[in-house]
N, CA, C and O atoms as a CHARMM CRD file, in Angstrom:
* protein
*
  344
    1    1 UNK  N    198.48300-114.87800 104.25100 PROA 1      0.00000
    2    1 UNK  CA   197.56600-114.45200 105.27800 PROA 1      0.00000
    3    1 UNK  C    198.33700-114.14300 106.56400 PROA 1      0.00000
    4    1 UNK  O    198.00700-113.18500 107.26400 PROA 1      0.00000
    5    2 UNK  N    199.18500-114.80600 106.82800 PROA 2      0.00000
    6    2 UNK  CA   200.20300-114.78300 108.33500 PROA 2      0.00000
    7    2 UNK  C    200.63100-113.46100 107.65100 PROA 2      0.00000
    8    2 UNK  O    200.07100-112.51900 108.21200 PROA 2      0.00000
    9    3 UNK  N    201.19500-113.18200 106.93300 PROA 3      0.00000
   10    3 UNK  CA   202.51200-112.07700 107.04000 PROA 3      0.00000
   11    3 UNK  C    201.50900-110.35200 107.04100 PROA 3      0.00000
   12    3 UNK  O    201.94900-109.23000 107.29000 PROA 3      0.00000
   13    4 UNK  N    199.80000-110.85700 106.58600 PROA 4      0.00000
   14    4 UNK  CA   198.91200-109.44900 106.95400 PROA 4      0.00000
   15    4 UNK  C    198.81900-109.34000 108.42300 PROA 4      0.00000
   16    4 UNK  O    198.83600-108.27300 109.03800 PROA 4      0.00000
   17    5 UNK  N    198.71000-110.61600 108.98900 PROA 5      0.00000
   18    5 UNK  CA   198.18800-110.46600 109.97800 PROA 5      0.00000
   19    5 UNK  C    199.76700-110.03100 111.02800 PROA 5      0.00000
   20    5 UNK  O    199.56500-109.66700 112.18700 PROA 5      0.00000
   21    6 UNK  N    200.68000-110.08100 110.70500 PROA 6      0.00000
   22    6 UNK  CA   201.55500-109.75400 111.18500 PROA 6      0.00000
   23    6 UNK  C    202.03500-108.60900 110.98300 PROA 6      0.00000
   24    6 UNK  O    202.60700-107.99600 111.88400 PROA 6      0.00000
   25    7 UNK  N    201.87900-108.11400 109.73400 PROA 7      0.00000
   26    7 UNK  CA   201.93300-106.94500 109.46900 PROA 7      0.00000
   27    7 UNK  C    200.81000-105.65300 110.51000 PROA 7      0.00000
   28    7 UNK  O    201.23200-104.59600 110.97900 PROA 7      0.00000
   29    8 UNK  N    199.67900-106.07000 110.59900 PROA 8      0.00000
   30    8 UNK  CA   199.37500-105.45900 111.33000 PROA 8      0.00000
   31    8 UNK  C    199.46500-105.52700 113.34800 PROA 8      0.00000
   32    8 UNK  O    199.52700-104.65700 114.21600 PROA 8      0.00000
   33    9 UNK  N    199.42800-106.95500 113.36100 PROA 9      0.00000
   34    9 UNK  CA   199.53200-107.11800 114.88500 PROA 9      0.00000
   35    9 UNK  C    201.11200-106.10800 115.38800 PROA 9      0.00000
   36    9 UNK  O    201.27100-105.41800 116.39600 PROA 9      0.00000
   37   10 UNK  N    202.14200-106.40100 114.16600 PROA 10     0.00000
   38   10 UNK  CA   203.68500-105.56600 114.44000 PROA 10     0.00000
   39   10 UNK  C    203.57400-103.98500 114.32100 PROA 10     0.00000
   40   10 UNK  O    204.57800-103.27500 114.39000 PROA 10     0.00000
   41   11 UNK  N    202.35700-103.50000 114.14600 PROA 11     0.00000
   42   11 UNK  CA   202.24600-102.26300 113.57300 PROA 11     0.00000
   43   11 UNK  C    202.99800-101.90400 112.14200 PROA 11     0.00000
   44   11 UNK  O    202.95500-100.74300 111.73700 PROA 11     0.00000
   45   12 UNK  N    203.63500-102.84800 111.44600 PROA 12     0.00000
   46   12 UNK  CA   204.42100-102.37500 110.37100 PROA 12     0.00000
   47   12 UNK  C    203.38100-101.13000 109.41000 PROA 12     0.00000
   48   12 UNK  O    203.96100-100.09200 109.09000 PROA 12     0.00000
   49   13 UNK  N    202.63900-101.21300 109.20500 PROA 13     0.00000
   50   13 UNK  CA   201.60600 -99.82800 108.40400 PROA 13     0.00000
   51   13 UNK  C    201.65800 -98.62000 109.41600 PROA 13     0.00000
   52   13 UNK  O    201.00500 -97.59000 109.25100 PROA 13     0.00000
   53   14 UNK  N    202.37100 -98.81500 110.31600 PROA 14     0.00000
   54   14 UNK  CA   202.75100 -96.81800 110.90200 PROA 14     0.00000
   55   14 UNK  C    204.17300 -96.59000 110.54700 PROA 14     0.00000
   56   14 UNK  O    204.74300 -95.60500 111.01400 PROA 14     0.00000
   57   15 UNK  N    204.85500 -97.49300 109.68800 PROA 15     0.00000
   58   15 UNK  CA   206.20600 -96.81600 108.82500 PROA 15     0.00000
   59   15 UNK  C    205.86400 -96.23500 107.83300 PROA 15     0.00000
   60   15 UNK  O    206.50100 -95.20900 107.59200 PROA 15     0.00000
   61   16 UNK  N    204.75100 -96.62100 106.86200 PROA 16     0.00000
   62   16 UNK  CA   204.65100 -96.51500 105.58200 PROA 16     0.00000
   63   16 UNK  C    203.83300 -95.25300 105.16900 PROA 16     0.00000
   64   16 UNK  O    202.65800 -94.89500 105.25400 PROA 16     0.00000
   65   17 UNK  N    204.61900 -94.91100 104.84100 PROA 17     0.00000
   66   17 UNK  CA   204.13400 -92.86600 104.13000 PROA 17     0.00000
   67   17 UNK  C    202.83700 -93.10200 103.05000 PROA 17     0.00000
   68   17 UNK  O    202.78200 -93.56100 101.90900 PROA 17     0.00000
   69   18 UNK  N    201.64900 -92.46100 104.15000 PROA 18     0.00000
   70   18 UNK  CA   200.17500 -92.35000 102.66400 PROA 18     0.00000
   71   18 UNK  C    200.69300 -91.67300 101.48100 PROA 18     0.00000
   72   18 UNK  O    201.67900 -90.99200 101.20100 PROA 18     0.00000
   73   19 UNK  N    199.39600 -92.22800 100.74900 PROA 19     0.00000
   74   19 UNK  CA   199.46900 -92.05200  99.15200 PROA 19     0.00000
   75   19 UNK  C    199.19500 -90.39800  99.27600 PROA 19     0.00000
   76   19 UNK  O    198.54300 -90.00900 100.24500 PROA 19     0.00000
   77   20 UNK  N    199.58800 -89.62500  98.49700 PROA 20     0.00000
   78   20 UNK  CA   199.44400 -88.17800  98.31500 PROA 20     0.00000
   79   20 UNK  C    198.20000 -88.48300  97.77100 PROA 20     0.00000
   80   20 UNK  O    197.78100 -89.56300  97.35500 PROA 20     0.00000
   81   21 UNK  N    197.51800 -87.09100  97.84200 PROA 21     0.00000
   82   21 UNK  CA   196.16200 -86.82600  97.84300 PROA 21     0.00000
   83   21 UNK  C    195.88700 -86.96100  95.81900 PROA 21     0.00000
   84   21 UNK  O    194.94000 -87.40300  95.16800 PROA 21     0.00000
   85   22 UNK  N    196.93700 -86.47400  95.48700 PROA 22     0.00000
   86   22 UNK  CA   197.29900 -86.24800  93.87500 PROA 22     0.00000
   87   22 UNK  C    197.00600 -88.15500  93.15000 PROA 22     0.00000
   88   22 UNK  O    196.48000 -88.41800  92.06800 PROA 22     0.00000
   89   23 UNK  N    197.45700 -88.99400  94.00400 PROA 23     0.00000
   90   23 UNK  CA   197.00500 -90.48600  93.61100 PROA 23     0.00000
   91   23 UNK  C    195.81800 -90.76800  94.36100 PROA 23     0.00000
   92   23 UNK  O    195.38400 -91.91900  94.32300 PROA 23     0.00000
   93   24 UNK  N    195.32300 -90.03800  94.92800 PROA 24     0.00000
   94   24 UNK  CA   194.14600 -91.16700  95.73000 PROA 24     0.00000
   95   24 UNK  C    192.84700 -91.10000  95.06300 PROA 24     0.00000
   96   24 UNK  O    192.37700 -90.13700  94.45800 PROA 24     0.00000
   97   25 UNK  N    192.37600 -92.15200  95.23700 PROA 25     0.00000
   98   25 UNK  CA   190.97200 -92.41300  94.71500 PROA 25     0.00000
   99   25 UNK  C    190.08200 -91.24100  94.06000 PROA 25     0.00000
  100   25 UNK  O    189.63700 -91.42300  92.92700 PROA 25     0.00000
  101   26 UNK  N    189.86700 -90.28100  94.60900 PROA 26     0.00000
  102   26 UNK  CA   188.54400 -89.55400  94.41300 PROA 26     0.00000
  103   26 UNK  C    189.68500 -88.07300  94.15600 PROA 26     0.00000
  104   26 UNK  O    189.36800 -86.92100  94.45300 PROA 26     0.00000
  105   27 UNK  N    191.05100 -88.49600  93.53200 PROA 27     0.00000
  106   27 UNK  CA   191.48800 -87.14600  92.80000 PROA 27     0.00000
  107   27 UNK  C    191.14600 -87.33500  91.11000 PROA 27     0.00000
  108   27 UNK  O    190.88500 -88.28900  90.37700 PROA 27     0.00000
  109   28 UNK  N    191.33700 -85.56900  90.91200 PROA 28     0.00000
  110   28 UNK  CA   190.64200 -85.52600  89.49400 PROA 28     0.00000
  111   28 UNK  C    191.58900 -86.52900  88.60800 PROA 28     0.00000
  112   28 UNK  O    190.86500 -87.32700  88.01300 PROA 28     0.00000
  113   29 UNK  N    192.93900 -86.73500  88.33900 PROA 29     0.00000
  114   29 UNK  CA   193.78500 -87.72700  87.88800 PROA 29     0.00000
  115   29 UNK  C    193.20000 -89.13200  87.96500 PROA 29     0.00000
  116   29 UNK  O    193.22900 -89.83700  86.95700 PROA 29     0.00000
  117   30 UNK  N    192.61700 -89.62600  89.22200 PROA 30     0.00000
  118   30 UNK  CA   192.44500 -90.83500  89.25500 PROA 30     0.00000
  119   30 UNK  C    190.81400 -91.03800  88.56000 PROA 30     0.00000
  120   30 UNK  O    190.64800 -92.14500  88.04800 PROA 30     0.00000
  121   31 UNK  N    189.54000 -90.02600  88.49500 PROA 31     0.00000
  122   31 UNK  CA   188.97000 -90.10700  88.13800 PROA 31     0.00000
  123   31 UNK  C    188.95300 -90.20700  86.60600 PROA 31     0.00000
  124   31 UNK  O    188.20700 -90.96900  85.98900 PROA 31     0.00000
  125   32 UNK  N    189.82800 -89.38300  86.05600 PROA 32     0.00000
  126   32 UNK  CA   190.45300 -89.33900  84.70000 PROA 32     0.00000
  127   32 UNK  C    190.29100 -90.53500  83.80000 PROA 32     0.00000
  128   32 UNK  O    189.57600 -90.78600  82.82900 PROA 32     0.00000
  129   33 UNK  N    191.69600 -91.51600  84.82900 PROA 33     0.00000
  130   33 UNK  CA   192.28000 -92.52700  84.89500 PROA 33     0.00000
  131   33 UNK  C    190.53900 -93.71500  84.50100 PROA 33     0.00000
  132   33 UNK  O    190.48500 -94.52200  83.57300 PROA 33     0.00000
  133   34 UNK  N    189.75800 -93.53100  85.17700 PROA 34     0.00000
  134   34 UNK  CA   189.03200 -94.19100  85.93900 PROA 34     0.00000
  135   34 UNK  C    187.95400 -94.21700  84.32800 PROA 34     0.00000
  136   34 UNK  O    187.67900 -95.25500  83.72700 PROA 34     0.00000
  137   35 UNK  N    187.51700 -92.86600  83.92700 PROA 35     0.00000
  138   35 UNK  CA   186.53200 -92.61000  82.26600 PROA 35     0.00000
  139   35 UNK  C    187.01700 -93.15800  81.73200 PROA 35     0.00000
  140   35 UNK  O    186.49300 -94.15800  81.24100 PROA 35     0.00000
  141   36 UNK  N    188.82000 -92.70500  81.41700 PROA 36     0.00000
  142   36 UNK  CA   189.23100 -93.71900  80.19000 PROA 36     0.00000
  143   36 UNK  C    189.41700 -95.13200  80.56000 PROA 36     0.00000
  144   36 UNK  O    190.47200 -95.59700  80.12700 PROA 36     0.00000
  145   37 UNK  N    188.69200 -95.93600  81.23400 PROA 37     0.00000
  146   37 UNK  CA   189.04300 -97.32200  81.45900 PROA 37     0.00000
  147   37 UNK  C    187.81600 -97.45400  81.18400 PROA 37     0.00000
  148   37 UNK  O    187.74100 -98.43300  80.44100 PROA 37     0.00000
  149   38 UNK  N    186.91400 -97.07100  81.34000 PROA 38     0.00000
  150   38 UNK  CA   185.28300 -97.29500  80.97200 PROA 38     0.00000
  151   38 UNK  C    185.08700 -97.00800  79.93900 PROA 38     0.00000
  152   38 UNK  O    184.32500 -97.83200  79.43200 PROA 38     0.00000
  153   39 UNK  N    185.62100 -95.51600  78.64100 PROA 39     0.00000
  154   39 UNK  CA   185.69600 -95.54500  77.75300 PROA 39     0.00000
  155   39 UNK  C    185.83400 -96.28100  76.90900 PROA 39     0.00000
  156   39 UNK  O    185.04200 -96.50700  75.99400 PROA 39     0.00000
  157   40 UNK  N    187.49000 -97.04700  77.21700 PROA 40     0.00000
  158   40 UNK  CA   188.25100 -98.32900  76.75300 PROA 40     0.00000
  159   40 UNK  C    186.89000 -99.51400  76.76200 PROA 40     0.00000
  160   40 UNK  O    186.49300-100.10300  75.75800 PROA 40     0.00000
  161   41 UNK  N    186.48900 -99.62400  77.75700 PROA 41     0.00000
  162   41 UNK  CA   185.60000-101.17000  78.00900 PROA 41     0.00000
  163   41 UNK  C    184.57400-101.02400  77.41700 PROA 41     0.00000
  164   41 UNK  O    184.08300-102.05800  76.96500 PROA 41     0.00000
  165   42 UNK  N    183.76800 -99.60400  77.15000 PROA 42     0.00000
  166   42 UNK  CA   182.83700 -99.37900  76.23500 PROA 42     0.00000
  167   42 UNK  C    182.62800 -99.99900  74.93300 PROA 42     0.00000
  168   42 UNK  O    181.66900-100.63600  74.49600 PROA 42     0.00000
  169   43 UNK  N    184.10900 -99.56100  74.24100 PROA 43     0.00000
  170   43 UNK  CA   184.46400 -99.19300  72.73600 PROA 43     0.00000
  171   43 UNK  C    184.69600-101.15600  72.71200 PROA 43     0.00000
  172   43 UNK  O    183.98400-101.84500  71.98100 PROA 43     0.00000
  173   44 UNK  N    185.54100-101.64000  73.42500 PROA 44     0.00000
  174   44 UNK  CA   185.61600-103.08000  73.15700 PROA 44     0.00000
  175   44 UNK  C    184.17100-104.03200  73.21600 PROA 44     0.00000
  176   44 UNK  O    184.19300-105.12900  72.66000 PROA 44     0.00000
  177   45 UNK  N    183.09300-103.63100  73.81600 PROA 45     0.00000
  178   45 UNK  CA   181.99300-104.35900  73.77900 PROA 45     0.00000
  179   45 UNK  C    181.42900-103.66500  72.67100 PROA 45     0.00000
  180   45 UNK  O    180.99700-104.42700  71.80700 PROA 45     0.00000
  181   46 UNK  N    181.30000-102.43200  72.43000 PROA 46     0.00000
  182   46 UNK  CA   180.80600-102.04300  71.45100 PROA 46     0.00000
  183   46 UNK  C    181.60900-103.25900  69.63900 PROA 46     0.00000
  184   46 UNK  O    180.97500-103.75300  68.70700 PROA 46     0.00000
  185   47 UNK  N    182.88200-103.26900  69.88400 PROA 47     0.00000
  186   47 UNK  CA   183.81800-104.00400  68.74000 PROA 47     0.00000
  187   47 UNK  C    182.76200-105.18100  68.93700 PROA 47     0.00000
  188   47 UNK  O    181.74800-105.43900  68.28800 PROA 47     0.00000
  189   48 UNK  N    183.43500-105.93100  70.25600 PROA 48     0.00000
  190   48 UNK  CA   182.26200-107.41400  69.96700 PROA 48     0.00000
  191   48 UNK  C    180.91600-107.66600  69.41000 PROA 48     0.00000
  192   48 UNK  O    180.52900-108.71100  68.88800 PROA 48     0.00000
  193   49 UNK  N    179.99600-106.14400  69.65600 PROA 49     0.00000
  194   49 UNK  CA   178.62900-106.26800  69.50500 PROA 49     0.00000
  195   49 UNK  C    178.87000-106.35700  67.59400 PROA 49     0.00000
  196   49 UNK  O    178.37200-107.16000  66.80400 PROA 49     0.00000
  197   50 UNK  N    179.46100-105.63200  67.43300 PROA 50     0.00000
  198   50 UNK  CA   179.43300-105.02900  65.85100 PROA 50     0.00000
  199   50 UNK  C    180.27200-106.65900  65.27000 PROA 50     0.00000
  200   50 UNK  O    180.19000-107.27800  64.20900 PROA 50     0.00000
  201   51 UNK  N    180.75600-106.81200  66.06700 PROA 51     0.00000
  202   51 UNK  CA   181.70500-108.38200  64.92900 PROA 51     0.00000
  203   51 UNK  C    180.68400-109.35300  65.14100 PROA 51     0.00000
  204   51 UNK  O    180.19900-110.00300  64.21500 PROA 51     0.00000
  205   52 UNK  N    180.24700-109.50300  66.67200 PROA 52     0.00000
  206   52 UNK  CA   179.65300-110.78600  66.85900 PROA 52     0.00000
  207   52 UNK  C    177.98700-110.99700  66.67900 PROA 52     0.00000
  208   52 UNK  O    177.29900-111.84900  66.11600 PROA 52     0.00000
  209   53 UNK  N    177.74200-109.94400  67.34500 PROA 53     0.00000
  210   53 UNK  CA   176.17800-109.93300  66.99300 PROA 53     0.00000
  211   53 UNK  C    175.69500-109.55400  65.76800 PROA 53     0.00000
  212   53 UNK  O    174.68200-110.06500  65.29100 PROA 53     0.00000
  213   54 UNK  N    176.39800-108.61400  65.16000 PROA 54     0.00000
  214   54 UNK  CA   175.97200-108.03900  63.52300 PROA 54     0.00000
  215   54 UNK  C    176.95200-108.69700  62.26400 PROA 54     0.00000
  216   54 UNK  O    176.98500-108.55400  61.04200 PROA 54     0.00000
  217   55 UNK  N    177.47500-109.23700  62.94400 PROA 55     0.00000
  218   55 UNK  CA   178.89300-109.75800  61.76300 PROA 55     0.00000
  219   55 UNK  C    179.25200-109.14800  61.30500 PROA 55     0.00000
  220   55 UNK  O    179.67900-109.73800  60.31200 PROA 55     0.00000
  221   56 UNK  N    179.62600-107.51900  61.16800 PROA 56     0.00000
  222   56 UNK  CA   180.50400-106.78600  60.76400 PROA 56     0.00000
  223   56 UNK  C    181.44100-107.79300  61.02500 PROA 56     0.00000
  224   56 UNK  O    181.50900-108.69200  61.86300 PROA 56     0.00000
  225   57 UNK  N    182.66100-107.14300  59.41800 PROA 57     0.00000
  226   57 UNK  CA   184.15700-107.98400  59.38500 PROA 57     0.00000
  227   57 UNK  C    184.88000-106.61100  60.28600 PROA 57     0.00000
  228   57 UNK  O    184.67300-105.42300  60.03900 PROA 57     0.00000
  229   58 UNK  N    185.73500-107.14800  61.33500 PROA 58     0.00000
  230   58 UNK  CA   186.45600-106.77900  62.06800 PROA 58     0.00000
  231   58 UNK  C    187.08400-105.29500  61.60000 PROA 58     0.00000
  232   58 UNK  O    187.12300-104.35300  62.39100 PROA 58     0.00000
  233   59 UNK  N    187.63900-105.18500  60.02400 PROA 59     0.00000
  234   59 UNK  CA   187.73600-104.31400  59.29300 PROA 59     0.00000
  235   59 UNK  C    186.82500-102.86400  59.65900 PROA 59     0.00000
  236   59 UNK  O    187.02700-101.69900  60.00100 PROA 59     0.00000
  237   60 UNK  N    185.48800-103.96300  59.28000 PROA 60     0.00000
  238   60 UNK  CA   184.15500-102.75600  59.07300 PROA 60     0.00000
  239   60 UNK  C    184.03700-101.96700  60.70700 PROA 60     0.00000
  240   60 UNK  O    183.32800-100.98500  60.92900 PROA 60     0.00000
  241   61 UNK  N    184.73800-102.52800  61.52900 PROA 61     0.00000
  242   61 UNK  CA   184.14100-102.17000  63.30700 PROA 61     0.00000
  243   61 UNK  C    185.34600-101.03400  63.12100 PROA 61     0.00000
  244   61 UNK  O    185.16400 -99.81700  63.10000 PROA 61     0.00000
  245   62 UNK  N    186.34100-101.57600  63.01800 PROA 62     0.00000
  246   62 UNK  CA   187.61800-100.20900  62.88700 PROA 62     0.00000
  247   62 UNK  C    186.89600 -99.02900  61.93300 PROA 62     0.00000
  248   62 UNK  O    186.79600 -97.88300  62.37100 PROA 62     0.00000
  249   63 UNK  N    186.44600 -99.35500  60.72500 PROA 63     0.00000
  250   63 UNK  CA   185.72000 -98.08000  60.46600 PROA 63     0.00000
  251   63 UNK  C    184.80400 -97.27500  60.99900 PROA 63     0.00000
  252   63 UNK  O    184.70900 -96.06200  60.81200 PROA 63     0.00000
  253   64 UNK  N    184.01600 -98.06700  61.77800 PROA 64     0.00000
  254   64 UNK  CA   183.39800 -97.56600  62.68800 PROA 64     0.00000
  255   64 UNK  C    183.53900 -96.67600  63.79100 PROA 64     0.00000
  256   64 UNK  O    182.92500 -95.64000  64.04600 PROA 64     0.00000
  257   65 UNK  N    184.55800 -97.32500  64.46700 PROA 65     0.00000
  258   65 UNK  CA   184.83300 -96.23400  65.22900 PROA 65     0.00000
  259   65 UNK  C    185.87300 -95.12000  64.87900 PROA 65     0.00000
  260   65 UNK  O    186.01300 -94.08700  65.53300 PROA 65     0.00000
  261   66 UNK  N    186.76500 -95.54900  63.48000 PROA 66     0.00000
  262   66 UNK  CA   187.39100 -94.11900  62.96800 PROA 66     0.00000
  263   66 UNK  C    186.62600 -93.45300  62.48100 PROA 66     0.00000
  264   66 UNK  O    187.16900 -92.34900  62.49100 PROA 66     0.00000
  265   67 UNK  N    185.37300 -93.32000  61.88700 PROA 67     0.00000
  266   67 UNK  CA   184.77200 -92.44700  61.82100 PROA 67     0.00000
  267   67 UNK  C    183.76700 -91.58700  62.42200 PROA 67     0.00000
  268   67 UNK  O    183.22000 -90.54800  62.05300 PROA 67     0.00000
  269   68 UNK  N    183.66200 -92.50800  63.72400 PROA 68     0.00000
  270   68 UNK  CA   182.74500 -91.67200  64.93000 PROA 68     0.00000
  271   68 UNK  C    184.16500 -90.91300  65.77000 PROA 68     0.00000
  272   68 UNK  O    184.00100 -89.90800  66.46100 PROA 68     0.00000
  273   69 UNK  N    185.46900 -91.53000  65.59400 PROA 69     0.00000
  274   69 UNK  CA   186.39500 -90.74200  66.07700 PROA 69     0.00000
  275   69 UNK  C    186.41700 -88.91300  65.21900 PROA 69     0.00000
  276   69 UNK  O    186.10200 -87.80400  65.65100 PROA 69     0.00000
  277   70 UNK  N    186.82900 -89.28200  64.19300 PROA 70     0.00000
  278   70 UNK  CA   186.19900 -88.12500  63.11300 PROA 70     0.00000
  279   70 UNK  C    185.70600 -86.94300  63.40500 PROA 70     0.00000
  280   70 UNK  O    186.20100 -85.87400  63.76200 PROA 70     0.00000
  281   71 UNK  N    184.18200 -87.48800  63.09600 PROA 71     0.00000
  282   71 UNK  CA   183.30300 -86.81400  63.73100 PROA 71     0.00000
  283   71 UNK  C    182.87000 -86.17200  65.17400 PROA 71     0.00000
  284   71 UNK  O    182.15100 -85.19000  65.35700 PROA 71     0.00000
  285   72 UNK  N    183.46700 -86.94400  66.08000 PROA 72     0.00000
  286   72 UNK  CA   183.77800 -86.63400  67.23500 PROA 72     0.00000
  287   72 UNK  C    184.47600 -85.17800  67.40400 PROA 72     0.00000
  288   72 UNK  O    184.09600 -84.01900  67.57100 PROA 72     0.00000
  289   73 UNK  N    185.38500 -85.69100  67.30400 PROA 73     0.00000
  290   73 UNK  CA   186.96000 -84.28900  66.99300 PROA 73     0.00000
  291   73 UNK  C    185.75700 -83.57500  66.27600 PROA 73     0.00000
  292   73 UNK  O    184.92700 -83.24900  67.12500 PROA 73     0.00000
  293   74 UNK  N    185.35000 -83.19600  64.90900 PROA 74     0.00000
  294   74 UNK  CA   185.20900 -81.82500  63.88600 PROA 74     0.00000
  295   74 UNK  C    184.06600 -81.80900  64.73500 PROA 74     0.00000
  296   74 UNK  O    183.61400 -80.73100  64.35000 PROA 74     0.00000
  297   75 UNK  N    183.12800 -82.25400  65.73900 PROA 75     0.00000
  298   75 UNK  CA   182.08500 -81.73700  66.72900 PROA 75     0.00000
  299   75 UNK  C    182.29400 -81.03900  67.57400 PROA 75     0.00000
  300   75 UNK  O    181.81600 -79.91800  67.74500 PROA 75     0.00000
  301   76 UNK  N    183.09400 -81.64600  68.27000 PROA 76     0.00000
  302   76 UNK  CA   183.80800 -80.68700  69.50300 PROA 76     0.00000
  303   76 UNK  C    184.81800 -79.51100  68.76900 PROA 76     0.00000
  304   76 UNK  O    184.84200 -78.47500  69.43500 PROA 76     0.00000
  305   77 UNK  N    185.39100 -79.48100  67.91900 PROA 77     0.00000
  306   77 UNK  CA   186.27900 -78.72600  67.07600 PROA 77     0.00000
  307   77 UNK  C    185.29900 -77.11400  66.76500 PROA 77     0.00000
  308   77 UNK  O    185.66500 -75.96200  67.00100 PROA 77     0.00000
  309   78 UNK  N    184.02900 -77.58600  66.18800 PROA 78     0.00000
  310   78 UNK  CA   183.33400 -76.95700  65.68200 PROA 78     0.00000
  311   78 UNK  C    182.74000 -76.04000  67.07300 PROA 78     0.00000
  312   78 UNK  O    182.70400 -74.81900  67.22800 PROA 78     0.00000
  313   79 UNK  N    182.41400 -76.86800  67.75600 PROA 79     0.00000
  314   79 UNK  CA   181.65200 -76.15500  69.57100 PROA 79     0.00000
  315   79 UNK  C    182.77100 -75.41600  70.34900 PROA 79     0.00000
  316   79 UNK  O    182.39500 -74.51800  71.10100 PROA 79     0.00000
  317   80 UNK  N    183.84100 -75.62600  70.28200 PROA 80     0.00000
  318   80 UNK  CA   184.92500 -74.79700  70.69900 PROA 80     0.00000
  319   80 UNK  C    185.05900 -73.70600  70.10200 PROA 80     0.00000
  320   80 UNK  O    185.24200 -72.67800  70.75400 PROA 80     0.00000
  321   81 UNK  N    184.97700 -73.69000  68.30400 PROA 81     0.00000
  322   81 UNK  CA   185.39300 -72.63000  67.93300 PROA 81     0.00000
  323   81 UNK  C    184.31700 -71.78200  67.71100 PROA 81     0.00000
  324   81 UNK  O    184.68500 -70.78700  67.08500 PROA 81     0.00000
  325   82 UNK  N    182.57300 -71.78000  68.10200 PROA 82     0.00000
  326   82 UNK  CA   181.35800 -71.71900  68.26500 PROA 82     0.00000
  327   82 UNK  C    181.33700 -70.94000  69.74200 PROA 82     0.00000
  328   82 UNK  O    180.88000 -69.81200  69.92700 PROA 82     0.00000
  329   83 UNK  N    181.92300 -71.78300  70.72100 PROA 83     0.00000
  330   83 UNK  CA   181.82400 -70.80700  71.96700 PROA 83     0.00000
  331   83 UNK  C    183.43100 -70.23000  72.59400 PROA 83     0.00000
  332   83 UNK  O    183.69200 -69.59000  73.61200 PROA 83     0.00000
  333   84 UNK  N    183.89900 -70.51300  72.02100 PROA 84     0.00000
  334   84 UNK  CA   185.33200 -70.46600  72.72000 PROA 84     0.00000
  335   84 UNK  C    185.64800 -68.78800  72.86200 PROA 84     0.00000
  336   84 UNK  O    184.72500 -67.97400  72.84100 PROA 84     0.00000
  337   85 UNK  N    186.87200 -68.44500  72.98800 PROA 85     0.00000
  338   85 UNK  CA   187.36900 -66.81100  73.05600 PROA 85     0.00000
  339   85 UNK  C    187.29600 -66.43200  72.09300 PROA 85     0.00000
  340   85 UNK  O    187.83900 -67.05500  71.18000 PROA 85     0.00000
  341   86 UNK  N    186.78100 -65.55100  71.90300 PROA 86     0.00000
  342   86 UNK  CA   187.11100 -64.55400  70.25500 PROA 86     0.00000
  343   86 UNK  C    188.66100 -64.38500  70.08900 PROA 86     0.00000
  344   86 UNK  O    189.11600 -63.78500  69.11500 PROA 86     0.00000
């Protein structure tokens, strides 16, 4: 706590060069960053729901989501090549 408060009473934060706009919060990278962490936290409660609440064997949850992975891909695969460039 002393060395914030010293840090700022010394001005030490007018040496230190801001974050480029390319890392900061509300760039498209960090938003990116930001889906696939919610994605990630999705898919793991989704694992728990399927092991713990339904007793799927741990096995059966990996199938699960390799085959909504799957299907995923040949969906979007299919809508790309549906609207995409001739």
């Amino acid at each position: 706590k002393t060395d914030f408060i010293n840090f700022i009473n010394d001005q030490e934060w007018k040496s230190i060069e801001p974050v480029s706009s390319w890392f900061g919060p509300s760039s498209l990278l960090m938003s990116s960053m930001s889906a696939l962490f919610q994605l990630s936290m999705w898919i793991r409660h989704g694992h728990g729901y399927l092991t713990e609440n339904l007793g799927i064997p741990v096995w059966g949850s990996y199938a699960v989501f390799g085959l909504a992975t799957l299907f995923s891909g040949l969906i979007l695969g299919l809508v790309s090549e549906a609207f995409g460039p001739d």
